[in-house]
N, C-alpha and C positions, 0 to 999 in steps of 0.2 A: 166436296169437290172430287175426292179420290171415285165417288162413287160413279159419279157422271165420267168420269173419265175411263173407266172400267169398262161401262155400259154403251159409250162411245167406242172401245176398240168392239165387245161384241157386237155389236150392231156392223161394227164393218167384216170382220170377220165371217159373220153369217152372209152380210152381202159378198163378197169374194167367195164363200161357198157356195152360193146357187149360180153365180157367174160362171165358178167351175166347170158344173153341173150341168148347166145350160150349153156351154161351150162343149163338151165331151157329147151329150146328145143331136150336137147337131152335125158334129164331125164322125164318128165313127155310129156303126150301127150295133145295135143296146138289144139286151132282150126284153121281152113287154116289160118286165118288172122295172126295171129300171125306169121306164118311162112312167110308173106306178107310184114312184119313187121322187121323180121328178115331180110330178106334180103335186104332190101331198108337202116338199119340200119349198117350193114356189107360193103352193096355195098358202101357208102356214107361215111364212116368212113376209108376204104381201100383204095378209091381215094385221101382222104388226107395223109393218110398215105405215102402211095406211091410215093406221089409229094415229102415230107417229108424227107422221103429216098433217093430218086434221090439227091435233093439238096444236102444233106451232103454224097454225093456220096457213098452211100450204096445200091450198083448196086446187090448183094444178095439181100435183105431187101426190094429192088424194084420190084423187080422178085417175090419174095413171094406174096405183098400187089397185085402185078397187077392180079395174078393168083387170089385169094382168087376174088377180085373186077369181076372177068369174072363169079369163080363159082356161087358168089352167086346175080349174078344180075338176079332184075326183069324183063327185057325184053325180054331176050333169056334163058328159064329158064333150067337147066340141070335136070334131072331126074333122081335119084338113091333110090334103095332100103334105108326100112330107118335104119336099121343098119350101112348103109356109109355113109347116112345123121350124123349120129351120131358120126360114129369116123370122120368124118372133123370137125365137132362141135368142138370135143376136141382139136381137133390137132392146130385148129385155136386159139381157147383160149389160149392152152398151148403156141405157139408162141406169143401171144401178151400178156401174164405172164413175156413170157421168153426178150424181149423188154421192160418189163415195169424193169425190175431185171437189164438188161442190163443197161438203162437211169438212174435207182439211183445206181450203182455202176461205172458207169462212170461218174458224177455228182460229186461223192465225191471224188473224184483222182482229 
């Protein structure tokens, strides 16, 4: 039990760190690296995500992470003006807000 419960704060943990991350990239302006940064940390945190999801058969929630894991991967990099860089920023945050809201209200039940 200690163990899952361990692995339930870092999983949110991480998600509030790329929330951070996401938020500061789309507010202030970054140098490339950072944006280098950002996505190897989205990309990497989305994969587990996703596995995550699958497992507890959250076939929605898997579709999302896989999506988010293609945008923002470093190898095939998509290209958008950065106002659409910005609202995915958000959109991505506010999704994994809205997951972190999800896991401690269903936690307590």
């Amino acid at each position: 039990m200690k163990n899952s419960k361990f692995t339930h704060y870092i999983e949110t943990l991480v998600r509030l760190s790329v929330i951070t991350f996401l938020i500061i990239a789309a507010e202030t302006r970054q140098q490339y690296s950072y944006y280098i940064l950002l996505r190897w940390l989205v990309m990497t945190s989305s994969i587990y995500f996703t596995y995550k999801a699958y497992n507890k058969k959250q076939i929605g929630l898997s579709i999302c992470f896989l999506a988010t894991t293609i945008l923002f991967n470093p190898f095939q990099k998509f290209w958008f003006q950065k106002e659409t860089w910005h609202i995915l920023d958000y959109l991505i945050a506010f999704i994994l807000l809205g997951t972190i809201i999800y896991d401690w209200t269903r936690k307590k039940q």
